[in-house]
GUKEBA-542838 format. One record per atom (N, C-alpha, C): residue number from 1; residue in one letter; atom name; z, y, x. Coordinates in steps of 0.001 Angstrom, whole numbers, plus 500000, padded with zeros to 6 digits. Last residue first. Example, Ala and Ser with C-alpha at 12.3 -4.5 7.8 and 13.67 -1.06 7.14 Angstrom:
<pts>
  num  residu  atome       w       v       u
    2       s      N  507080  497750  512850
    2       s     CA  507140  498940  513670
    2       s      C  507870  500030  512900
    1       a      N  507800  494310  513190
    1       a     CA  507800  495500  512300
    1       a      C  507800  496700  513200
</pts>
This chain:
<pts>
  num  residu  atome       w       v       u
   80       x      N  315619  127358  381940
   80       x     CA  315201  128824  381714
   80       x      C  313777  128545  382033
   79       x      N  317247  124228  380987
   79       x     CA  316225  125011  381739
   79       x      C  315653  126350  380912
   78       x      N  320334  124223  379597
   78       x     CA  319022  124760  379253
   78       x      C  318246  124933  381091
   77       x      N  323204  121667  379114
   77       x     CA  322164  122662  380206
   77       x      C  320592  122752  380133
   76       x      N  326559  121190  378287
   76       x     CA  325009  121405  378076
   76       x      C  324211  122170  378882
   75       x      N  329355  119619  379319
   75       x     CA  328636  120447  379237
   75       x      C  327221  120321  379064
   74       x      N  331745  117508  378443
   74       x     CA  330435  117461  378795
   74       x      C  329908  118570  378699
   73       x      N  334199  119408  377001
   73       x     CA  333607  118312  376976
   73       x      C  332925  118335  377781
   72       x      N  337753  120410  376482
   72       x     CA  336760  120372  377380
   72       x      C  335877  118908  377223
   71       x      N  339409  120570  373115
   71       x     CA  339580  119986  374589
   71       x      C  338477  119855  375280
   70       x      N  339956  121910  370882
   70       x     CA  339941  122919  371928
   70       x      C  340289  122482  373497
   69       x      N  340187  120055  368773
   69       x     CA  341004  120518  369713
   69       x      C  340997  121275  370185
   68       x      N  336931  119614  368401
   68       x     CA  337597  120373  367343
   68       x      C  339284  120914  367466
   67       x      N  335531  119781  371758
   67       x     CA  335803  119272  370775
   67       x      C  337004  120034  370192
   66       x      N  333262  122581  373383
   66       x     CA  334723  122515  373331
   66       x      C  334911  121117  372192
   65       x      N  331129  123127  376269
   65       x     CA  331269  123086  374514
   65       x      C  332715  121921  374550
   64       x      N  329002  125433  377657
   64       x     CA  330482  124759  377771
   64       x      C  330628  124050  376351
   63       x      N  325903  125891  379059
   63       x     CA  326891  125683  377812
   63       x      C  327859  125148  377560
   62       x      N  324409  127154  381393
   62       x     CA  325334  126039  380953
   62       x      C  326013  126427  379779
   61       x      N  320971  127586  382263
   61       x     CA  321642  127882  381346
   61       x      C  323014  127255  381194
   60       x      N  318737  127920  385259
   60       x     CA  318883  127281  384779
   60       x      C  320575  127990  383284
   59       x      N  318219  130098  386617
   59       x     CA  317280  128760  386575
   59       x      C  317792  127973  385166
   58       x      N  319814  131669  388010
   58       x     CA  319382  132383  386557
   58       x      C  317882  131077  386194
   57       x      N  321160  131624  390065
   57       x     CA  319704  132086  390146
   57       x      C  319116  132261  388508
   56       x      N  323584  131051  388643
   56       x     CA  323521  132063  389567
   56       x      C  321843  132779  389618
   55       x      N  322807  127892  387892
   55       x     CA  323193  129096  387219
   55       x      C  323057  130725  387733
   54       x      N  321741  126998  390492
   54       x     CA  320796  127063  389851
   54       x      C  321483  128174  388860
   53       x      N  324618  127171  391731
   53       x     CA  323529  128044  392584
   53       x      C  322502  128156  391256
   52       x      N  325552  125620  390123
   52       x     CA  326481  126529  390160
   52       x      C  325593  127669  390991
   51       x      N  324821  123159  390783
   51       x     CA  324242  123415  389261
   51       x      C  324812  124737  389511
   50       x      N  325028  122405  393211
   50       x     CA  323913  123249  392761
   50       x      C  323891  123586  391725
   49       x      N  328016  121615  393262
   49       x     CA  327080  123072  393834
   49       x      C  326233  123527  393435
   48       x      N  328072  119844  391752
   48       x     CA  328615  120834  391171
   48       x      C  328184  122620  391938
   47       x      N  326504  117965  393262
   47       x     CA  326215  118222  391637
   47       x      C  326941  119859  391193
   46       x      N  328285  118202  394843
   46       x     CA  327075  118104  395562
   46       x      C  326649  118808  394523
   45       x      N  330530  116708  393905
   45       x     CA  330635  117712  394166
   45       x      C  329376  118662  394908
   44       x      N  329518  114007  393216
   44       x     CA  329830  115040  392674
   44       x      C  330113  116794  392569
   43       x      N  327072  113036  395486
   43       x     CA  328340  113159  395211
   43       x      C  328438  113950  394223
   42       x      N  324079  111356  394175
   42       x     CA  324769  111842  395353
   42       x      C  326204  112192  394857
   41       x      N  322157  109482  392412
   41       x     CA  322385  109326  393834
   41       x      C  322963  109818  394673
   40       x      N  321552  110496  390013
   40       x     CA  320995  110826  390901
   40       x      C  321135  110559  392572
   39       x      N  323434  109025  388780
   39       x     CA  322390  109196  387922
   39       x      C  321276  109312  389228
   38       x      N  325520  110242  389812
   38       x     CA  325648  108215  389566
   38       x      C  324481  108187  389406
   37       x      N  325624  113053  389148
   37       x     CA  325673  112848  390082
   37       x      C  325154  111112  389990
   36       x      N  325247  113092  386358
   36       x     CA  324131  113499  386770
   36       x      C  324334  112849  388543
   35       x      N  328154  112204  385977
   35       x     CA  326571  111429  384922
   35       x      C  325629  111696  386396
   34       x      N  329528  114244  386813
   34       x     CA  329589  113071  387254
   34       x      C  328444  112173  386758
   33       x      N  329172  116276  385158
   33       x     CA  328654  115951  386710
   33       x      C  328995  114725  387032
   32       x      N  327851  115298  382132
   32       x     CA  328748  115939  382944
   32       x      C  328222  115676  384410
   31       x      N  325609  116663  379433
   31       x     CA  325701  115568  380812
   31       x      C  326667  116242  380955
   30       x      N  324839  116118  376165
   30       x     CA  325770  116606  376483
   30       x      C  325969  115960  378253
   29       x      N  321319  116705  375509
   29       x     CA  322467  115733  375358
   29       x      C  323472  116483  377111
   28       x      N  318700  117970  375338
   28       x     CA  319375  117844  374050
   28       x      C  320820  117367  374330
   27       x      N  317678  117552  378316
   27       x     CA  318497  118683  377467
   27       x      C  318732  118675  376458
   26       x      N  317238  115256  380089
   26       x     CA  317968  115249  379082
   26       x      C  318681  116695  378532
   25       x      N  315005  116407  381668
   25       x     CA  314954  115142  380929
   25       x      C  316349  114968  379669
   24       x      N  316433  118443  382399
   24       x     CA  315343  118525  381420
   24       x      C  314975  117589  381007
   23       x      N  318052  117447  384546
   23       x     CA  318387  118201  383248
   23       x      C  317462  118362  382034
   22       x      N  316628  116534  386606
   22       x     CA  317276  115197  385303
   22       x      C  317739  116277  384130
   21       x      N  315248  118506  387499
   21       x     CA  314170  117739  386564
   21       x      C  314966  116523  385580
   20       x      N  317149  120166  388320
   20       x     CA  316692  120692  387021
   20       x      C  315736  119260  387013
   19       x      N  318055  117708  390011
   19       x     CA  318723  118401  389679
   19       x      C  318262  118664  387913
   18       x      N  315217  117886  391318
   18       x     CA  316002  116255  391199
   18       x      C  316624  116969  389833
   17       x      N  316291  120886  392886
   17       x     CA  314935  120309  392539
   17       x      C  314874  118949  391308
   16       x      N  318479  120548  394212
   16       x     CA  318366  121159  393050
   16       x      C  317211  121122  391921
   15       x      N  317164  118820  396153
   15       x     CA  318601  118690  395634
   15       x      C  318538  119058  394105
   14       x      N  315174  120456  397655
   14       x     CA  314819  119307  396929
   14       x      C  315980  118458  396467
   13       x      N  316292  124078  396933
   13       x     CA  316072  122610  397680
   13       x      C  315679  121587  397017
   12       x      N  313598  125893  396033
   12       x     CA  314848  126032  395716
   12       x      C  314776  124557  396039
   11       x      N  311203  128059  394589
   11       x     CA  311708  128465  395951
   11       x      C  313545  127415  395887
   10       x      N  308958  126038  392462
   10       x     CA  310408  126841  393104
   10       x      C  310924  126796  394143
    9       x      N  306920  123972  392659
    9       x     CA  306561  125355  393184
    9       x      C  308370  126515  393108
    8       x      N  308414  122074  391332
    8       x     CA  307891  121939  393043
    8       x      C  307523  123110  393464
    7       x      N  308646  122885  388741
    7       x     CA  309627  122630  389320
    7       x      C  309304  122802  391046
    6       x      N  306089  123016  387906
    6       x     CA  306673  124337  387798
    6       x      C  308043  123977  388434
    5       x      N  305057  120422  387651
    5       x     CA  304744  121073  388424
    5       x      C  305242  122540  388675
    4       x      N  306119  118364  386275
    4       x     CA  306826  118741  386237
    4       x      C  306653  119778  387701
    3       x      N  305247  117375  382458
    3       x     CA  304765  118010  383846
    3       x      C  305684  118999  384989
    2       x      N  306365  114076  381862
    2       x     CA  306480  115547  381387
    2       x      C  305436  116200  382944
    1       x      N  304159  111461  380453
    1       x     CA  305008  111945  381535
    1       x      C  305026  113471  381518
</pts>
């Protein structure tokens, strides 16, 4: 089981909290908000707040990534 005691000690809601710990469970792989939201139990747009506060606070990383079109995929997300 990962340790995920550096998460609980952040100044930062128990939303966002959930949040970075499903991201890190899956940072190799491409989530959208909607995943994370079904995933985690709340709205989408809920999802889209915080990931948008955690960016801001510099918590967390998003990586946009484009298919060979130049059509919008799933985005990627580094814990900092």
């Amino acid at each position: 089981m990962a340790n995920y005691k550096k998460f609980w000690q952040m100044d930062v809601s128990p939303i966002s909290k959930l949040i970075l710990i499903y991201i890190s469970e899956n940072n190799s792989n491409n989530i959208s908000y909607s995943d994370i939201a079904y995933d985690c139990n709340i709205t989408r747009k809920t999802v889209i707040n915080h990931v948008k506060k955690l960016c801001d606070q510099g918590l967390i990383i998003k990586n946009f990534t484009l298919d060979s079109n130049g059509a919008s995929l799933p985005n990627s997300y580094s814990v900092v």
